[in-house]
Every structure is written in C-alpha cells, then in structure tokens.
DRENNUKOL-731697 format. One record per atom (N, C-alpha, C): x, y, z; atom name; residue in three letters. Coordinates in steps of 0.2 Angstrom, whole numbers, plus 5000, padded with zeros to 4 digits. Example, Ala and Ser with C-alpha at 12.3 -4.5 7.8 and 13.67 -1.06 7.14 Angstrom:
2
node u: 5066	v: 4972	w: 5039	atomo: N	residuo: ALA
node u: 5062	v: 4978	w: 5039	atomo: CA	residuo: ALA
node u: 5066	v: 4984	w: 5039	atomo: C	residuo: ALA
node u: 5064	v: 4989	w: 5035	atomo: N	residuo: SER
node u: 5068	v: 4995	w: 5036	atomo: CA	residuo: SER
node u: 5064	v: 5000	w: 5039	atomo: C	residuo: SER
// end
This chain:
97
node u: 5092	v: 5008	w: 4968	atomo: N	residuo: UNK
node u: 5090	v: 5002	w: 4970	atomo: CA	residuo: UNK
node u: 5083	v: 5002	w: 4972	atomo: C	residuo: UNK
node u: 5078	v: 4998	w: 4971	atomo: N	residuo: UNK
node u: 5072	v: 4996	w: 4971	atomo: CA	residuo: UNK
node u: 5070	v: 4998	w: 4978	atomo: C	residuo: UNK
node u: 5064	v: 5001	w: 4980	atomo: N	residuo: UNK
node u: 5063	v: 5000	w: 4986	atomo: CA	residuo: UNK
node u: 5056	v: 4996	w: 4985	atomo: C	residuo: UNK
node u: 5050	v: 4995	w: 4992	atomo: N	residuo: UNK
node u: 5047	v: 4991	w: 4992	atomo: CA	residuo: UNK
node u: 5043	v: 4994	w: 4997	atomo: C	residuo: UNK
node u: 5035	v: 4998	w: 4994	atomo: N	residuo: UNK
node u: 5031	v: 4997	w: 5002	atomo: CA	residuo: UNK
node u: 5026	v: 4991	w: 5002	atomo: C	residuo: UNK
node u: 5027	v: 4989	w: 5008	atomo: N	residuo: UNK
node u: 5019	v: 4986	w: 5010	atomo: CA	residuo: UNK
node u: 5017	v: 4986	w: 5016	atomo: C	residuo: UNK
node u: 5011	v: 4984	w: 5013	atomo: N	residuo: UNK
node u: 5003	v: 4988	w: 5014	atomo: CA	residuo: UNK
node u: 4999	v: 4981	w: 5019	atomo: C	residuo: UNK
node u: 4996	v: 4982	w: 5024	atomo: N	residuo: UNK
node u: 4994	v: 4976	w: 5028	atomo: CA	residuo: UNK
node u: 4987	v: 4978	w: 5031	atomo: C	residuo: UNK
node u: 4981	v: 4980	w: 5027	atomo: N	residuo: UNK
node u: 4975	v: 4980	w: 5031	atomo: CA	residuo: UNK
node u: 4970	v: 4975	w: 5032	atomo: C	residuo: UNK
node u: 4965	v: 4977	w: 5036	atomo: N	residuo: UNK
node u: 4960	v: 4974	w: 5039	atomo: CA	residuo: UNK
node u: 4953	v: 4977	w: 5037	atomo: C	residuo: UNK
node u: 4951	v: 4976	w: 5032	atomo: N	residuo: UNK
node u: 4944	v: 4981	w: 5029	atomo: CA	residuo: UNK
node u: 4938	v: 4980	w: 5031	atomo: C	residuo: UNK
node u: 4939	v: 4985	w: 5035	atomo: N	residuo: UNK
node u: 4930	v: 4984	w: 5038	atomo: CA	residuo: UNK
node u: 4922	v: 4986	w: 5033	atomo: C	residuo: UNK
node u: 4925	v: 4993	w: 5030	atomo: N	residuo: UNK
node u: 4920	v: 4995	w: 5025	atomo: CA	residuo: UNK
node u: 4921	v: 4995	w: 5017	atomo: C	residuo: UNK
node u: 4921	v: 4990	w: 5016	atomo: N	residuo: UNK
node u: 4923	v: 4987	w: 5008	atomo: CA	residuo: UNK
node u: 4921	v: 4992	w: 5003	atomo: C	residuo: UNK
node u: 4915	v: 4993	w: 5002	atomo: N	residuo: UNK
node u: 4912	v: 4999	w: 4997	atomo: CA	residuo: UNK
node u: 4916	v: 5006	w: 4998	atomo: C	residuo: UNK
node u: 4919	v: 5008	w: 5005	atomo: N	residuo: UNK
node u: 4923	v: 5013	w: 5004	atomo: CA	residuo: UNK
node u: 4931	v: 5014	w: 5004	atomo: C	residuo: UNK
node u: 4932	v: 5008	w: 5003	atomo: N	residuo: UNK
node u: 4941	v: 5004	w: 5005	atomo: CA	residuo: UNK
node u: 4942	v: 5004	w: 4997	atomo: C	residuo: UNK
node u: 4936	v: 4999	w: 4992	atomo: N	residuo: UNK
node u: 4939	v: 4997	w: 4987	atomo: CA	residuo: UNK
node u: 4934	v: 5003	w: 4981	atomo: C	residuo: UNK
node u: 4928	v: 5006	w: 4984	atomo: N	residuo: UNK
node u: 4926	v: 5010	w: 4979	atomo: CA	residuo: UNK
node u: 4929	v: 5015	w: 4979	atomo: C	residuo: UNK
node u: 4931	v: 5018	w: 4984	atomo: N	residuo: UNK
node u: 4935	v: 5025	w: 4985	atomo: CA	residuo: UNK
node u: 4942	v: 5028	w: 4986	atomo: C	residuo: UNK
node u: 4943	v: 5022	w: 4988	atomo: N	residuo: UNK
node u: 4950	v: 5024	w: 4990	atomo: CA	residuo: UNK
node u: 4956	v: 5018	w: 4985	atomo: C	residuo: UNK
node u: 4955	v: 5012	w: 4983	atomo: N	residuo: UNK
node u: 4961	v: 5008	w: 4980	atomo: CA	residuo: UNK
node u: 4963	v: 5011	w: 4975	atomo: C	residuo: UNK
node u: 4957	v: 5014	w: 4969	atomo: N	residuo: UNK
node u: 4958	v: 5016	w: 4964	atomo: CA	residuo: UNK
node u: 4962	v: 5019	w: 4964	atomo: C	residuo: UNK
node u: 4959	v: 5027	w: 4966	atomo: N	residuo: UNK
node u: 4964	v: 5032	w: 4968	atomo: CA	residuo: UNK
node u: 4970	v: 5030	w: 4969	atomo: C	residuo: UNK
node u: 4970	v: 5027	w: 4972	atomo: N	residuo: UNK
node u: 4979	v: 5025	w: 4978	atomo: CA	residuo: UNK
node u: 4981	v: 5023	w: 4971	atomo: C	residuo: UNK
node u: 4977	v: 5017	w: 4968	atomo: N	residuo: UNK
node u: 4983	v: 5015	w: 4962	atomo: CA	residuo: UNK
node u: 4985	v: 5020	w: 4957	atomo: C	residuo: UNK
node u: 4983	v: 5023	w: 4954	atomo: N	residuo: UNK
node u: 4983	v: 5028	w: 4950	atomo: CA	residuo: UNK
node u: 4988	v: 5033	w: 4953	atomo: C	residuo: UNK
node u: 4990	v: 5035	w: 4959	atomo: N	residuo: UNK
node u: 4995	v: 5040	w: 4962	atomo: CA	residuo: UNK
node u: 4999	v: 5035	w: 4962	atomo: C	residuo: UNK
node u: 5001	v: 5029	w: 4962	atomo: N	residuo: UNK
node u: 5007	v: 5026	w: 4963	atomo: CA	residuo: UNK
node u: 5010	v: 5026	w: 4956	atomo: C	residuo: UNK
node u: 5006	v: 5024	w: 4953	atomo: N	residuo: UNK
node u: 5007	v: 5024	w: 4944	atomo: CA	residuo: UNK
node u: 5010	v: 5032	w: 4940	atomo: C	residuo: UNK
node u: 5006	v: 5036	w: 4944	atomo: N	residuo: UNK
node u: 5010	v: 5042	w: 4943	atomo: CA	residuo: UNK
node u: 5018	v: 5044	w: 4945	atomo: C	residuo: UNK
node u: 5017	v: 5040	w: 4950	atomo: N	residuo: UNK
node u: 5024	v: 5044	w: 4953	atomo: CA	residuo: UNK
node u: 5031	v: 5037	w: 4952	atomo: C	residuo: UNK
node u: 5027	v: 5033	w: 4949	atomo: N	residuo: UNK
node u: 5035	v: 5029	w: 4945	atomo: CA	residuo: UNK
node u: 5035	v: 5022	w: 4950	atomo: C	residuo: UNK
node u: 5029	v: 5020	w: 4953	atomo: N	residuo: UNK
node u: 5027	v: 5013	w: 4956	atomo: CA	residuo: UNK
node u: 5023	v: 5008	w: 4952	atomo: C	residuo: UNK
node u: 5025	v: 5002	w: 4954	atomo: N	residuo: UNK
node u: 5023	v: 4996	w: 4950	atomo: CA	residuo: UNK
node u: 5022	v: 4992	w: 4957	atomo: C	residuo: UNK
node u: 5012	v: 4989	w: 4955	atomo: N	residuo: UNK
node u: 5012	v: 4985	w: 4960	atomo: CA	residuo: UNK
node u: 5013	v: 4977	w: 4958	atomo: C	residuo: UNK
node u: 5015	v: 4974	w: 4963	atomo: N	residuo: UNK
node u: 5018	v: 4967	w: 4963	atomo: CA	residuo: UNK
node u: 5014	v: 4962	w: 4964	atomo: C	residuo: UNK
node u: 5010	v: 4964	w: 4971	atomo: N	residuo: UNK
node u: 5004	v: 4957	w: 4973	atomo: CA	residuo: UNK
node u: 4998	v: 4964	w: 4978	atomo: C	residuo: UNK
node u: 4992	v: 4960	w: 4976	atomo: N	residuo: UNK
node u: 4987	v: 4963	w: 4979	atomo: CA	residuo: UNK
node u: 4982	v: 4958	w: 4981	atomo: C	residuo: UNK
node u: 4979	v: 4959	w: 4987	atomo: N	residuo: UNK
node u: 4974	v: 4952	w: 4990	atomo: CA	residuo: UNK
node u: 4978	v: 4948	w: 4989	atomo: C	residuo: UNK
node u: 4975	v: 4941	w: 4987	atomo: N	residuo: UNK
node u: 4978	v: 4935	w: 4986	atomo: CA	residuo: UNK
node u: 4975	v: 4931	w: 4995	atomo: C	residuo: UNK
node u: 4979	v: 4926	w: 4993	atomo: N	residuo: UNK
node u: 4981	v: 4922	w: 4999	atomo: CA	residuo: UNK
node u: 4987	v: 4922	w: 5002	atomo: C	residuo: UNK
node u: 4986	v: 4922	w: 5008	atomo: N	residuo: UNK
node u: 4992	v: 4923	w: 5013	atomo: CA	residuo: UNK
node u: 4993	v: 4918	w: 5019	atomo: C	residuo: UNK
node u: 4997	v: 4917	w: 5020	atomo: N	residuo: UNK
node u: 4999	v: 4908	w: 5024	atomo: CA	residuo: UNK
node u: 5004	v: 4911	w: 5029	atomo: C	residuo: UNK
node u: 5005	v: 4913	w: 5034	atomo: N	residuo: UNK
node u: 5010	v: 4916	w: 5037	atomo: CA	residuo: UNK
node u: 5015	v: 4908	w: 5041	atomo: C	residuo: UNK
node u: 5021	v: 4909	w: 5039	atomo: N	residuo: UNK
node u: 5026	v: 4904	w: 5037	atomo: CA	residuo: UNK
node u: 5030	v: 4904	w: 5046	atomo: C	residuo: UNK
node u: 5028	v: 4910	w: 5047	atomo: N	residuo: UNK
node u: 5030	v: 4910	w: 5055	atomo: CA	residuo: UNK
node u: 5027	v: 4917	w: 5058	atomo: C	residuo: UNK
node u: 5027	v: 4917	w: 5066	atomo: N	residuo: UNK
node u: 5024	v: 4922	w: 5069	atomo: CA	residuo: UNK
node u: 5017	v: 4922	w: 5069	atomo: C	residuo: UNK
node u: 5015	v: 4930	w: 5065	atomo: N	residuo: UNK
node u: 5006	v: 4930	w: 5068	atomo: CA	residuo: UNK
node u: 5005	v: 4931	w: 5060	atomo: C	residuo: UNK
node u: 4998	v: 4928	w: 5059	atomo: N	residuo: UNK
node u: 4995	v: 4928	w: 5053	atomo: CA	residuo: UNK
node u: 4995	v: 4938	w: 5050	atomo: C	residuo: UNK
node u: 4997	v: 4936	w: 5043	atomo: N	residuo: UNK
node u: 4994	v: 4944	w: 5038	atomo: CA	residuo: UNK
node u: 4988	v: 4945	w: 5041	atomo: C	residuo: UNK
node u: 4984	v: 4951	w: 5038	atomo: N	residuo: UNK
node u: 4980	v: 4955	w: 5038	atomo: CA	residuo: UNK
node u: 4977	v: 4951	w: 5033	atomo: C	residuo: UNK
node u: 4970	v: 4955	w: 5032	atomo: N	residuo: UNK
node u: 4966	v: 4952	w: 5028	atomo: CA	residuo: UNK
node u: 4966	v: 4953	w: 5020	atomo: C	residuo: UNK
node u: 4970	v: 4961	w: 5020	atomo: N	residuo: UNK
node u: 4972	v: 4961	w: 5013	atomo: CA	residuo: UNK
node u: 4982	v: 4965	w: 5014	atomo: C	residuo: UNK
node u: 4984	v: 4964	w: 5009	atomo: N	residuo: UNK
node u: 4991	v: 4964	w: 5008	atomo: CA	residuo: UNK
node u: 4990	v: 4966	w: 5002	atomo: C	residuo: UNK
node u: 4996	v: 4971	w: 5000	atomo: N	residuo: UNK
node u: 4998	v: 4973	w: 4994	atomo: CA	residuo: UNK
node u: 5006	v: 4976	w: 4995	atomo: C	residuo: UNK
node u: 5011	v: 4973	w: 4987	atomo: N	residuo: UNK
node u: 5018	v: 4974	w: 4989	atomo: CA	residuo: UNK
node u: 5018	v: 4980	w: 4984	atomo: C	residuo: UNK
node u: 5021	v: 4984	w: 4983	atomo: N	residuo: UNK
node u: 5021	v: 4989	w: 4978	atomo: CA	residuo: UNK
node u: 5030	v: 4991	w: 4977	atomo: C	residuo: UNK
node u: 5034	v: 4992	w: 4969	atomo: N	residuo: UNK
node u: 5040	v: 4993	w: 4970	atomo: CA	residuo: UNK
node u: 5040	v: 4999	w: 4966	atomo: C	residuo: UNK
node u: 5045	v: 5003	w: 4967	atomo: N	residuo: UNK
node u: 5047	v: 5011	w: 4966	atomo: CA	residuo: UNK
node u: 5053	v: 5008	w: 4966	atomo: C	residuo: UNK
node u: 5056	v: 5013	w: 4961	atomo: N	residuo: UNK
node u: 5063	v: 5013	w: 4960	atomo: CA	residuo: UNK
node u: 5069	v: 5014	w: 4964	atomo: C	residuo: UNK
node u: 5067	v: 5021	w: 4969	atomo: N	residuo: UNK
node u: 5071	v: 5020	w: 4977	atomo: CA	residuo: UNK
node u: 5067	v: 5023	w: 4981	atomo: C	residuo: UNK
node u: 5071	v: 5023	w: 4987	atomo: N	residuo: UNK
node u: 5068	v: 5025	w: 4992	atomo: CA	residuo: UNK
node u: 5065	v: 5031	w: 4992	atomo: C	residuo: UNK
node u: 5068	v: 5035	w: 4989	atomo: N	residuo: UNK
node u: 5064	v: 5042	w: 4991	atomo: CA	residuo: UNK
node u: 5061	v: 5042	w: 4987	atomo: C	residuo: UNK
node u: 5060	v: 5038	w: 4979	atomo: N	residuo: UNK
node u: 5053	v: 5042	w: 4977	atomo: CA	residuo: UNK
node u: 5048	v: 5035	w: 4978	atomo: C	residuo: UNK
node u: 5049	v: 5032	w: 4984	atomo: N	residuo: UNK
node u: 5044	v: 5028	w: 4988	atomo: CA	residuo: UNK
node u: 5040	v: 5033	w: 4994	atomo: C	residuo: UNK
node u: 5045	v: 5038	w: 4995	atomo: N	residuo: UNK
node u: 5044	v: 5040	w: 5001	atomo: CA	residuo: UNK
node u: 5041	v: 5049	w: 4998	atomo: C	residuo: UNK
node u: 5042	v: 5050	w: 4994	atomo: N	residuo: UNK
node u: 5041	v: 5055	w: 4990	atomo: CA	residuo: UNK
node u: 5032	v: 5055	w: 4988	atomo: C	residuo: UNK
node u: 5032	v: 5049	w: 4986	atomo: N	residuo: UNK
node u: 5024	v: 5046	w: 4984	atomo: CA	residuo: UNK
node u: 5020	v: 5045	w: 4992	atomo: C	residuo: UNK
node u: 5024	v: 5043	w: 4996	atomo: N	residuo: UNK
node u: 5018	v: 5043	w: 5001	atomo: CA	residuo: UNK
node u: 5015	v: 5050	w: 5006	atomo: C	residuo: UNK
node u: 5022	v: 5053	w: 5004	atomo: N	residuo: UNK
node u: 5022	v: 5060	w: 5010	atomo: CA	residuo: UNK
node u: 5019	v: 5066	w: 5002	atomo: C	residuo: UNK
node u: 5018	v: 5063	w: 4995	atomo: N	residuo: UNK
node u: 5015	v: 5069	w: 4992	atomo: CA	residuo: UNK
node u: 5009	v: 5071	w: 4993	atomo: C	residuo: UNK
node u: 5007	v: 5079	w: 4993	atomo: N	residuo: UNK
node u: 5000	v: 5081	w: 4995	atomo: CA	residuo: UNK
node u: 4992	v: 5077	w: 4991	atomo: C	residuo: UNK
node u: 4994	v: 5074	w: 4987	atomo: N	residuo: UNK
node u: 4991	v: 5069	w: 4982	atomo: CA	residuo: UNK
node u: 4988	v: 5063	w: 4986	atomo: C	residuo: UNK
node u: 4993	v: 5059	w: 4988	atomo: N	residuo: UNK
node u: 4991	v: 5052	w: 4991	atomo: CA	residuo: UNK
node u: 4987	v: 5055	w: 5000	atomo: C	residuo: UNK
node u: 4992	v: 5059	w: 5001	atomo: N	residuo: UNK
node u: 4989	v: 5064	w: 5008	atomo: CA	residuo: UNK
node u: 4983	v: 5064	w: 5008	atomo: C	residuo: UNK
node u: 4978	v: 5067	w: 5002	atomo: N	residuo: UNK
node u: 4971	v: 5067	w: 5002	atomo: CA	residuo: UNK
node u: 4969	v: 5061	w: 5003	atomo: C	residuo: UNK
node u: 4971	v: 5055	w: 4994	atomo: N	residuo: UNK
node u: 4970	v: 5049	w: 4996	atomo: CA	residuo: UNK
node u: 4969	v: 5046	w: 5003	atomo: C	residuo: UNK
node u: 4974	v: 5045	w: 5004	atomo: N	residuo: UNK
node u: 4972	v: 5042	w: 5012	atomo: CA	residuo: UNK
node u: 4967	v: 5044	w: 5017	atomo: C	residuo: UNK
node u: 4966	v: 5050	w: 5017	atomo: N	residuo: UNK
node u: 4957	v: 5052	w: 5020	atomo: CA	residuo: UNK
node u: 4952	v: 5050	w: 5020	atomo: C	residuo: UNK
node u: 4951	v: 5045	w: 5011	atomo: N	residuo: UNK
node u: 4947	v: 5043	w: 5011	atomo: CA	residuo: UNK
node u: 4946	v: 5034	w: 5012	atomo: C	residuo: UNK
node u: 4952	v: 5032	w: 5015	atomo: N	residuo: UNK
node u: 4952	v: 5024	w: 5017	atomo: CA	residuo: UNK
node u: 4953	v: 5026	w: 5025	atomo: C	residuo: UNK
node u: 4952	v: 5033	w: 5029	atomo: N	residuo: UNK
node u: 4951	v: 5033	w: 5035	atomo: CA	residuo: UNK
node u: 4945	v: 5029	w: 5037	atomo: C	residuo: UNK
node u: 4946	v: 5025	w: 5044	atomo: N	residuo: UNK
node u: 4939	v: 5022	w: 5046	atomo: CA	residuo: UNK
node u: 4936	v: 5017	w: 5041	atomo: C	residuo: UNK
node u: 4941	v: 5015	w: 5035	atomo: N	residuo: UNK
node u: 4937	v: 5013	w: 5032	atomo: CA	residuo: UNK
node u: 4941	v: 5003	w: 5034	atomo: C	residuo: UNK
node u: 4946	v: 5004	w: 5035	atomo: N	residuo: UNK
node u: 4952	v: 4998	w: 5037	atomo: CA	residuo: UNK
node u: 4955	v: 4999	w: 5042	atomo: C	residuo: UNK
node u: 4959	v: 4994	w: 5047	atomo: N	residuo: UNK
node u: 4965	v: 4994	w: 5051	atomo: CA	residuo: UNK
node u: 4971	v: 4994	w: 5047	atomo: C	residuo: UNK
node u: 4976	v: 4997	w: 5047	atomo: N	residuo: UNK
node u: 4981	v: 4997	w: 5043	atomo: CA	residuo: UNK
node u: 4987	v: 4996	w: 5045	atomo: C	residuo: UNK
node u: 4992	v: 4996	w: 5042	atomo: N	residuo: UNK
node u: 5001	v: 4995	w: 5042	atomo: CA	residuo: UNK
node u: 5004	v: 4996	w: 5038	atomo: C	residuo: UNK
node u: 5008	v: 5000	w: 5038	atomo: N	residuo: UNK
node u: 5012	v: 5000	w: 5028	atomo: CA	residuo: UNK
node u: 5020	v: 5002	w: 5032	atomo: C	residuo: UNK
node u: 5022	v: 5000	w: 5028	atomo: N	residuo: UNK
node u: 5029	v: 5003	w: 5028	atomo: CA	residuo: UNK
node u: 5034	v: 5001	w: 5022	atomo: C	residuo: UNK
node u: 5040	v: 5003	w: 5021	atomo: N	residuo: UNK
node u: 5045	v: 5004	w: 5015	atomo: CA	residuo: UNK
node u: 5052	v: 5002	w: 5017	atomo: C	residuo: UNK
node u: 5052	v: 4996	w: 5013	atomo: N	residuo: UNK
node u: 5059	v: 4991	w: 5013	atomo: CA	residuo: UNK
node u: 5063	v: 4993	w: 5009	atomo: C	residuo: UNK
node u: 5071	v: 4996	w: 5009	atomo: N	residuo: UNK
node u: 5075	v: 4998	w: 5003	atomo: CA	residuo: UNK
node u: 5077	v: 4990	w: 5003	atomo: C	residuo: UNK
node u: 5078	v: 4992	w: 4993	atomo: N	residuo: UNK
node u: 5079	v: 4984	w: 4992	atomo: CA	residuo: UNK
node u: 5084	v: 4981	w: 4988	atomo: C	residuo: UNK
node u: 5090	v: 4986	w: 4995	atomo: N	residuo: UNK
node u: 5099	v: 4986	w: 4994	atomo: CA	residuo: UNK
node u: 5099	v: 4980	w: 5000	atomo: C	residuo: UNK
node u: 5096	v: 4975	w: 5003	atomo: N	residuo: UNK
node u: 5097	v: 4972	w: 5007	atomo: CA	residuo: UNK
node u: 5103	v: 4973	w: 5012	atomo: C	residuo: UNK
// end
C-alpha cells in the first residue's frame, strides 16, 4: 500500500533551498521508487493553523521504502544542504487508511 511523505517548509534562503538542495532531494526520491504529487502551489487551510509557505506531497510504494529513502545515506547528505536554509516539518502517512 502506498505510503505518503509530507514536506511543510518555511524558506528563508531560497538560492540555497531551491538551488541546492530541491534538486538533489528530487532526483533521490526518483531514485528510490517516489513520485511527487504536489509541490508549492497554493494552500488555504480548511481548519486549524495555516501551511508553511512551501508544501510538497510525495508517494512511495510503502512505507519502508518511504522510510528507507529518507533514513538512506544519500538523502542524509541531501538534507545538510537545506540546513539553515528553511524551517521545516516532514512526516510519512501509510496510505492503508
């Protein structure tokens, strides 16, 4: 069953968010058997506290190789380079309801 991460930042330094780091990130999701579904856009919160200023939903086929792709030494690196660069939130919904 499908899982589902998303992604909830706040980008403070955009030249290093989207020059450095997005790329990268997508290209290791693509590697490891992810498909992204929605990236930026507009966001309207329906209830509770408004999104972050960028949102992205990504789907993997299950959960471990959601959880596989984020804990691999690969994305590991990745994410060193969007340190400091956003406030961030990410988490992984299995999507066996």
């Amino acid at each position: 069953m499908s899982a589902y991460v998303i992604f909830q930042g706040e980008v403070f330094d955009p030249d290093r968010y989207f020059g450095e780091y997005a790329g990268k990130a997508g290209a290791s999701i693509t590697a490891a058997g992810g498909r992204l579904i929605a990236a930026g856009g507009k966001a309207e919160a329906l209830e509770g506290e408004p999104p972050m200023s960028h949102n992205v939903v990504v789907e993997f086929p299950t959960m471990d190789a959601a959880l596989a792709w984020y804990r691999s030494e690969e994305y590991t690196q990745i994410r060193k380079l969007r340190a400091g660069a956003a406030r961030t939130r990410m988490y992984v919904v299995d999507g066996t309801g």
